[in-house]
N, C-alpha and C positions, 0 to 999 in steps of 0.2 A: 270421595267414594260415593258413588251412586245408589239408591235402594235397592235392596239386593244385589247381586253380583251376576246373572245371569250376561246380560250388555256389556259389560267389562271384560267376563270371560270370554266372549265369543269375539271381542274383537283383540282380545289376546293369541286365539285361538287364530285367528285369520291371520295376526301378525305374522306368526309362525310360518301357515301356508304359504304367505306371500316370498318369507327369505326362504323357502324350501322352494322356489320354482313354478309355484299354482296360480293359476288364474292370473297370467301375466296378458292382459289387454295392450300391452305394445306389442309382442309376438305373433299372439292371437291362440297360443298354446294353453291348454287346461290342466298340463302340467307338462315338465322338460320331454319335448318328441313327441307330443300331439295335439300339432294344430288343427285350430280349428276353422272357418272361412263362409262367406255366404252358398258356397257352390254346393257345401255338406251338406247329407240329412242324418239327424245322429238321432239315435235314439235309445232315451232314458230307461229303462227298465226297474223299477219301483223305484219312480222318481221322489217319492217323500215327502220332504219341504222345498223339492225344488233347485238347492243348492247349484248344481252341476248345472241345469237346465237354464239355471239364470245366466250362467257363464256364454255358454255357447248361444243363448240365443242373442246375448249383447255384440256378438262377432256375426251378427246374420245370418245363419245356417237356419234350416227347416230344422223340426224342433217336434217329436214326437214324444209323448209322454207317459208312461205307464205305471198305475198305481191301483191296490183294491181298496184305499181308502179313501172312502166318495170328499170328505171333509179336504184331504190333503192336495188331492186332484183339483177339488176347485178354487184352492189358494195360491196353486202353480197355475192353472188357465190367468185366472187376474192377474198375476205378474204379467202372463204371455202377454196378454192385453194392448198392456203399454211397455213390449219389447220393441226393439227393432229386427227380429225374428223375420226372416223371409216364408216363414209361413209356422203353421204351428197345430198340433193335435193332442188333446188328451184321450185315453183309453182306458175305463175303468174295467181291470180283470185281475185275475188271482196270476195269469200267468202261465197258465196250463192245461193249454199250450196257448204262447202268447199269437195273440188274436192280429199278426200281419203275414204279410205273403217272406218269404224265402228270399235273401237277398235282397234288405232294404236297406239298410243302414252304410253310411259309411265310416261311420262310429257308433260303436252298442257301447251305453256305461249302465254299469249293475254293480251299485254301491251300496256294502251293510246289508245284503238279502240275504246271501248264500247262508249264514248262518242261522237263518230263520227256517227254511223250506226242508219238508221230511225227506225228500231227495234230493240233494244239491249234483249227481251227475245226472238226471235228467232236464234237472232246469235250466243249468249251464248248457245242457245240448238244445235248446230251445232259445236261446241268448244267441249261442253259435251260430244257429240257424238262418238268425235273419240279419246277422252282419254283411253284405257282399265278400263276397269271395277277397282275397287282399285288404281287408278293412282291419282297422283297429279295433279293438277293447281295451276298456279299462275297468278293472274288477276291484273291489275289494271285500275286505271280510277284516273283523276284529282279529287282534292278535292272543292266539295261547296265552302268551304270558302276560298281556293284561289282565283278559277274562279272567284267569288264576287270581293277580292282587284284589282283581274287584270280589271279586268270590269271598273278600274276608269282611265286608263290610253289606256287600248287597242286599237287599229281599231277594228272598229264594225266589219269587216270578221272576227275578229278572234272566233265570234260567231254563225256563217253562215254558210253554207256548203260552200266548204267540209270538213271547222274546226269541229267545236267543237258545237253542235246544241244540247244538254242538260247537264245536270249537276246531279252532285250523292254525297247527303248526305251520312255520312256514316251511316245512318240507312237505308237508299234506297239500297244503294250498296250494303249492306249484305242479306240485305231479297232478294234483284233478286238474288245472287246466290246459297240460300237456299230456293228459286223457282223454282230453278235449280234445283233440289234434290243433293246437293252437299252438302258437313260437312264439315262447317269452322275451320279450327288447326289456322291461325292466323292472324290476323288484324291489318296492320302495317300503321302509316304514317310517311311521310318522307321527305324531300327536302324543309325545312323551306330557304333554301340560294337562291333557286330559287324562291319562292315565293314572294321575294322582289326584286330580281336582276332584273324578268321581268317588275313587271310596273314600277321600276325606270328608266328601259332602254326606254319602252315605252315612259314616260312622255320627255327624254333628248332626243330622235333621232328625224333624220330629217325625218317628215311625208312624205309615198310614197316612198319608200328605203329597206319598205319589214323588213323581223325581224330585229329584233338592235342587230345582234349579235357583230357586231367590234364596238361599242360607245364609242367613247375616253370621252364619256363627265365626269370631275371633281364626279360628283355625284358617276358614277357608279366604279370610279378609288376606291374612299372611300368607296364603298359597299362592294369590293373583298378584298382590303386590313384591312378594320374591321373584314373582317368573316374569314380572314386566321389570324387575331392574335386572336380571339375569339376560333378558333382553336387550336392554341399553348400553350393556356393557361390550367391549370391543371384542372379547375373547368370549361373550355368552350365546354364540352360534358352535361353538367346541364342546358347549356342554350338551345344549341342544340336541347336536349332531349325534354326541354317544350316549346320552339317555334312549335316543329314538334307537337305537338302535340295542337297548337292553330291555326298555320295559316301553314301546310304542303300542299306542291305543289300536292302531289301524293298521294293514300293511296292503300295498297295490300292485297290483302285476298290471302293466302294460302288453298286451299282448296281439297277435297279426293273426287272420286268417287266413290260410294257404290260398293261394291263387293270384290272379287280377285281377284291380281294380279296373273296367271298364270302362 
């Protein structure tokens, strides 16, 4: 076991993604039904740490990138760097309204915002905006009934601006983006290992220390090492599958904008 647990986690965490269908570099798909190709220009909408960005720009697509935080923007440009990204742009903006022309993308992904922004059907109508006509999105937002378990263990900030100031059933979730005039292809949830990892880490760290991402404490040692042999085992994608689906961190709608692709 490594110092801290943060490295262990996350590539526990990817395990996960990877037997769920994400970031499959054979297919060229960023999850099941959306490939991605050098002919694409997709575009990030508060790209973050990059995650998503890194994906498609290792498949060659043009690569636009959007973020208001100057620090996180420029840790995704140095990735771009030394991509093989067919070309690539970052854009420091709040998002409102985001700062490209109308029908540009041939994939918009806007991952973990919506539950930040004081209007989420205006900012989703701005995401909408500059997908081309027939283009995909792919959305997500925390799940209700994470936010809930986390809720027993959290800092109240982490419910405050500039975290996370409401929450999305997934019956809310999908009717805002079929308010959106958008056509749902598919409705995933996902990341049951984070859903527990965080308020155990919450409930073990020392309050005022900021995320627990390195917590040596005993609890969280036994929560990575359960979920990697829960992983190894032949029937521990069965547990996976219905945890995700009672108490997942995340949940994503894949979704099409009306028209054609040109």
């Amino acid at each position: 076991m490594s110092e801290g647990n943060k490295p262990l986690a996350s590539a526990i965490g990817m395990r996960d993604w990877k037997a769920e269908g994400w970031f499959n570099g054979r297919t060229g798909e960023i999850t099941r039904g959306v490939r991605v190709g050098p002919e694409h220009t997709v575009i990030d909408v508060g790209c973050g740490d990059g995650g998503f960005v890194g994906f498609v720009a290792s498949q060659g697509a043009e690569v636009i990138y959007i973020d208001q935080d100057p620090a996180r923007l420029a840790a995704t440009a140095a990735r771009m760097q030394v991509s093989p990204a067919r070309a690539h742009r970052g854009i420091l903006s709040d998002c409102n309204p985001i700062p490209l022309a109308s029908a540009s993308g041939d994939l918009v992904i806007c991952t973990e915002v919506l539950e930040h922004v004081p209007d989420p059907v205006r900012f989703l109508a701005e995401v909408v905006r500059v997908a081309k006509p027939g283009a995909q999105l792919l959305v997500s937002v925390p799940d209700a009934r994470s936010e809930h378990f986390y809720s027993a263990t959290a800092p109240v900030e982490c419910f405050q601006e500039p975290n996370h100031i409401r929450t999305f059933s997934a019956e809310a979730f999908r009717q805002l983006l079929l308010d959106a005039g958008l056509e749902i292809e598919s409705h995933q949830f996902t990341g049951c290992f984070w859903s527990v990892f965080w308020p155990l880490s919450w409930m073990t760290c020392e309050r005022g220390t900021g995320l627990p991402v390195n917590n040596p404490h005993p609890i969280i040692q036994h929560w990575i090492q359960l979920w990697q042999l829960v992983q190894d085992h032949p029937d521990g994608h069965k547990i996976r599958d219905a945890l995700n689906q009672l108490l997942p961190k995340t949940q994503f709608i894949v979704a099409r904008k009306a028209g054609c692709i040109s």
